[in-house]
N, C-alpha and C positions, 0 to 999 in steps of 0.2 A: 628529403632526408640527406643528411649529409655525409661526408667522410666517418666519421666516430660512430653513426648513428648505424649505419650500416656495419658497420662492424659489430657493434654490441650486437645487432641483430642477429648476426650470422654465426656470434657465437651461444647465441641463446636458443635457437632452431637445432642444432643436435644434440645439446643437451638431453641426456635421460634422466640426472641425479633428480632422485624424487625418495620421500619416504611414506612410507604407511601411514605417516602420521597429516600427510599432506591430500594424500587419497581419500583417506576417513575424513576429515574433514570437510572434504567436495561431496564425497557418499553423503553425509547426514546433513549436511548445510540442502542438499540438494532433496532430500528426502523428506526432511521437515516441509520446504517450500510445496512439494508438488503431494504431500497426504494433507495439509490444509487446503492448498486448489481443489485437492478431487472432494475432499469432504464439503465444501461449498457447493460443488456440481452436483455432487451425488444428492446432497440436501436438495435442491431443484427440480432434480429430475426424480428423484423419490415423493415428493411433494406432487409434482406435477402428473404423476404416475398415477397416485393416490384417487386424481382428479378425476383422470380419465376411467378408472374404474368406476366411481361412485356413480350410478344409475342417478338419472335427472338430472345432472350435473350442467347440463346447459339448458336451465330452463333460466329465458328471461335475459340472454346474453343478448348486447346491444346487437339493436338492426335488424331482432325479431322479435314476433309478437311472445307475451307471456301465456304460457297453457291455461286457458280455465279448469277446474274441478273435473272432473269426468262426471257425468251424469249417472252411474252406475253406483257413484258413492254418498250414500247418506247418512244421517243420523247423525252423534254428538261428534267431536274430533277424539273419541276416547276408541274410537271403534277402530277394529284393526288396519282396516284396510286404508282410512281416511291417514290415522297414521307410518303408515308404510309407504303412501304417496308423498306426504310431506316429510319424509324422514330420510325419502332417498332423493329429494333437492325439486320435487315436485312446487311448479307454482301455478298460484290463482292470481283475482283480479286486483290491482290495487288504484283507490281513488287517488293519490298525489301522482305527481307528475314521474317521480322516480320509479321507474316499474324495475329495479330492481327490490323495491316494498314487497316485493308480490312474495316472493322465498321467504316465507317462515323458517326453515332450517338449512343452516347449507354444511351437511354432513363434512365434506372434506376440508370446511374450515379447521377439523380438529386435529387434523395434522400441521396446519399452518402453528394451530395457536400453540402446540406440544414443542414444536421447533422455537419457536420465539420464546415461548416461558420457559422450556428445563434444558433443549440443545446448545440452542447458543450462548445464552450465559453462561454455561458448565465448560462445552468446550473454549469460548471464550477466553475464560477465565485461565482454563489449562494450556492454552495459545500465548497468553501473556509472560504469565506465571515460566511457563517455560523457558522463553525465552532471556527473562530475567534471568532464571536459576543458569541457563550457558551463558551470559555473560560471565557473570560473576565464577564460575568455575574457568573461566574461559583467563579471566583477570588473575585469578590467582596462580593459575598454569604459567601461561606467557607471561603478564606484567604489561607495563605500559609497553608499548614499540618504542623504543628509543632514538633518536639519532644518531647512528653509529659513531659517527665522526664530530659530534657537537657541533652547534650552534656557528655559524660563520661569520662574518662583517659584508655581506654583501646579499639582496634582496632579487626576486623575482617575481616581475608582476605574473598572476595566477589568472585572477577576475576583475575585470573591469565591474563598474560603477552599472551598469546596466544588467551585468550579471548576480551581481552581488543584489540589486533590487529584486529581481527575478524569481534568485531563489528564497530570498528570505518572505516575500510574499505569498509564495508557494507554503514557506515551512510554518509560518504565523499561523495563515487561513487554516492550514492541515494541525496544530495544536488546538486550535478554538476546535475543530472539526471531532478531534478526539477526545477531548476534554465532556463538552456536551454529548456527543456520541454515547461515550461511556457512561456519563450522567443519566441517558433516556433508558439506557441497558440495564446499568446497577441500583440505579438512583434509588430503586424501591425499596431497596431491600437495604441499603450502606446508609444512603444518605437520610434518606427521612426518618429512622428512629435514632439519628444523630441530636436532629434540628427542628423534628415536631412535623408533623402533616402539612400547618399554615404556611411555615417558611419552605418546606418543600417543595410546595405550591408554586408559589413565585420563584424558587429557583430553577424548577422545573420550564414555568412559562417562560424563563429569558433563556434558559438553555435550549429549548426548541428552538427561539426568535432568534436568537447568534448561529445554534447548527443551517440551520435555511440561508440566511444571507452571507453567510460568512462562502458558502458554496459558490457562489460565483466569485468571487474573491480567489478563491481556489481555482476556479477553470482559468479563469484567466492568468494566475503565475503558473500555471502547466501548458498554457500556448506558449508563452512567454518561455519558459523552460524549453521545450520541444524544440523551437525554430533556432533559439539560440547555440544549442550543445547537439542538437542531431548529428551536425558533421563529424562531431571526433565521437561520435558514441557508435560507429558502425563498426561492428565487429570484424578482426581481420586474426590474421597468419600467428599475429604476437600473443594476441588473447590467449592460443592451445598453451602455451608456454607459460604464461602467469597461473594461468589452472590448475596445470600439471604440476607446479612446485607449488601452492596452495598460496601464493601470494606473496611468500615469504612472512606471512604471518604465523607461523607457527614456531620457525628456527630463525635464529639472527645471522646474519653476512650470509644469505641466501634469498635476495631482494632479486625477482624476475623485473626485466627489461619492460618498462609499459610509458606510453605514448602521455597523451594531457591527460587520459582518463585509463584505469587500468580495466582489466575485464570486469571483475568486482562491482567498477561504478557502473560500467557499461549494464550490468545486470541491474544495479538497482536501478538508473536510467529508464530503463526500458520497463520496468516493472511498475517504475510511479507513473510513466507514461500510461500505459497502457490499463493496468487498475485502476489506475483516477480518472482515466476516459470513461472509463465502464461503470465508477462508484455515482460519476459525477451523472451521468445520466438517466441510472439509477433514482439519483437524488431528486434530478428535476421530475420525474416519473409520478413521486411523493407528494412534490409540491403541488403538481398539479394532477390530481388525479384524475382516472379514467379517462386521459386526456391521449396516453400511447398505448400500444400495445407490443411489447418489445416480444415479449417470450413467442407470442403465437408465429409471429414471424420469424423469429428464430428457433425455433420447433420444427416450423416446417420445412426450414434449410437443412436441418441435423436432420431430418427424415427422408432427404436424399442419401443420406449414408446409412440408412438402415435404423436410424434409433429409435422407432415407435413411440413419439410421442404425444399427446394429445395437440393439436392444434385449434378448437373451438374453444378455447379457454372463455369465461364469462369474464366481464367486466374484474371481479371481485377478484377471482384467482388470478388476473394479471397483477390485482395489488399486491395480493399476499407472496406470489412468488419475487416480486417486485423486491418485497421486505426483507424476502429469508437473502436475497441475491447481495442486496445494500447492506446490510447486518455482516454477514459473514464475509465479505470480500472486507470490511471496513475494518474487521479485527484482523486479518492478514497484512493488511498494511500497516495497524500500526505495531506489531510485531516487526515488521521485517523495519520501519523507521525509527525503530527505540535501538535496534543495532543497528543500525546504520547512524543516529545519534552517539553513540556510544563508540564510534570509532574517531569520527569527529573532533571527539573532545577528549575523554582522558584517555579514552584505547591506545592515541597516536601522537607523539608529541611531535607540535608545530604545525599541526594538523588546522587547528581552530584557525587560525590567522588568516589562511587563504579566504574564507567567508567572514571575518571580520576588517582587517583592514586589505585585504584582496593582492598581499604580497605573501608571500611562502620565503624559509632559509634555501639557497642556496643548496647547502650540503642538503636537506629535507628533499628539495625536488630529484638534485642526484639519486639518492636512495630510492624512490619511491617512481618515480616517474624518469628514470635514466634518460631514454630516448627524446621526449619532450625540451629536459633539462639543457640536455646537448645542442639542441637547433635554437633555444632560446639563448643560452651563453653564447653561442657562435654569433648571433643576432647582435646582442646589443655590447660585444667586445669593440674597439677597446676599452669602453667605460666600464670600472669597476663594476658597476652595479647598475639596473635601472630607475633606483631610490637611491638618491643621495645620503652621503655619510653622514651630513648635518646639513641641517635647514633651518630657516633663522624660526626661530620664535616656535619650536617643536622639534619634538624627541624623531627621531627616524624610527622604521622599523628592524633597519638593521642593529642601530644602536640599542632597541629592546632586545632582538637575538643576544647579543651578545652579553646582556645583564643580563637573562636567562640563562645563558652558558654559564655564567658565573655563579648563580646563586644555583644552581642544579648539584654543582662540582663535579664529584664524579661517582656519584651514583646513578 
């Protein structure tokens, strides 16, 4: 860090100027994030709760044998007892190879199924919905972010061509990802009395067949994303300080001091990291069923800290908790990606540029990324710019700034 850089630092560290409005903003940004995590968890561990209550509940779970009938019980299956055996997850013999056949009824499916048909599309829906409705009030409060100082004649490379691959492979695979997503969630009910049962059909079967493969696609711009941006995403001393004045998103000429990435990104960072480890695994979970068993062994870790949770999960309830975990973690992200889309592009002007052609204004990096801005200008001084003013046979990027300043004026 250099001469300037320290300085901006040093004047950004006793800073107290903060307002209510910048506070509230951390409060509910941070509150929305962490009652859809728990309501996820809580949905899991309520599910899974569910399980471990239901008497016979692991009849038939792989790697042991299935119950036969009790000998005590005879007569038609009308009779009481016969059904209070099979009602409370009791199992008998079955001729095919899957002895999970043998369960005639598996009572705690109906908490799975009540969560997948009325929880999660409801909250879902109000997860989305939500978040749209604070944009949009969000838009009409503040306005686009402007560049305070306009548009400049001089460019700063942002992202490299490997970067820029990275994440747009990332952002592709995670739009196909949602798009079907949301089709296998809504689709019954939106799209098929659109389009007819038949064409539902087929849009349905290719939307399965793009959500599945489209997944690795995904895992792999999130290695890709991970290795490449890990270093500037670790959180330091600067971050308390961009927090604390709320980003400067809320009031104009009160931009905090932030590095290549500010704390903001460093959150969403670490949030696509780390819920798309967790979705993506999830995911293969589906593909391949009865193939893991993720929850039983992570039941039994969380029950060194006391949380009583079922650990003999069957086969079947590793799927369905499987389901409720991928569903609802899947609507979380795309919430928290539609505003993070949404800052991108029209929330922040000059914003878009650094992921499309991988240069940022000048004055744009000043404002937003000070610190950063500073060690790069120091860098490649004395040359005006790191993109040239003109190049034969194409428009520059600076040369676009500046016909954007123009046609902007001064609004």
């Amino acid at each position: 860090m250099n001469g300037s850089s320290n300085q901006a630092f040093a004047q950004a560290l006793p800073s107290t100027d903060q307002s209510w409005a910048s506070r509230l903003c951390c409060l509910v940004g941070a509150a929305i994030a962490i009652a859809a995590l728990l309501f996820v968890m809580s949905s899991v561990s309520v599910t899974a709760t569910a399980y471990a209550e239901t008497p016979g509940q692991n009849a038939g779970t792989a790697g042991q044998p299935t119950r036969n009938i009790p000998a005590s019980i005879e007569g038609t299956p009308r009779d009481p007892e016969m059904w209070r055996y099979l009602r409370g997850g009791g199992a008998g013999d079955s001729s095919v190879p899957d002895q999970k056949a043998g369960t005639l009824i598996q009572s705690s499916g109906e908490q799975w199924r009540v969560f997948r048909v009325e929880y999660l599309p409801r909250y879902g829906s109000w997860a989305l919905g939500g978040m749209c409705a604070l944009l949009i009030v969000f838009f009409m409060v503040r306005g686009r972010i402007r560049i305070e100082t306009g548009f400049s004649k001089k460019s700063i490379l942002r992202f490299g061509s490997i970067e820029r691959f990275a994440h747009w492979l990332l952002a592709v695979s995670f739009l196909v990802l949602a798009v079907t997503g949301l089709h296998i969630l809504y689709g019954g009910e939106i799209v098929k009395p659109l389009i007819g049962h038949a064409w539902f059909a087929k849009v349905a079967w290719y939307s399965k067949w793009l959500h599945d493969y489209s997944g690795f696609s995904f895992i792999v711009g999130l290695i890709l994303v991970f290795f490449l941006w890990i270093r500037d995403n670790i959180p330091d001393r600067i971050d308390l300080v961009w927090l604390r004045r709320g980003g400067g998103l809320l009031s104009k000429h009160r931009h905090p001091p932030a590095k290549r990435f500010n704390a903001g990104q460093k959150l969403i960072f670490w949030f696509v990291v780390l819920a798309g480890a967790s979705t993506s695994f999830s995911g293969i979970c589906l593909i391949f069923p009865f193939t893991f068993t993720p929850f039983s062994e992570t039941f039994a870790a969380l029950n060194l800290l006391g949380a009583g949770l079922p650990t003999d999960l069957s086969p079947v309830q590793e799927m369905q908790l499987t389901l409720v975990w991928h569903g609802g973690l899947g609507i979380i992200m795309i919430a928290v990606i539609i505003a993070h889309i949404y800052v991108g592009s029209i929330g922040m002007e000059g914003a878009v540029d650094a992921m499309t052609t991988g240069y940022v204004d000048e004055n744009w990096a000043r404002q937003h990324h000070s610190l950063w801005a500073a060690e790069r200008i120091s860098d490649i001084r004395p040359n005006e710019s790191e993109l040239p003013v003109e190049s034969a046979g194409s428009v520059s990027v600076a040369d676009n700034s500046a016909s954007r300043q123009s046609a902007r004026g001064t609004s």
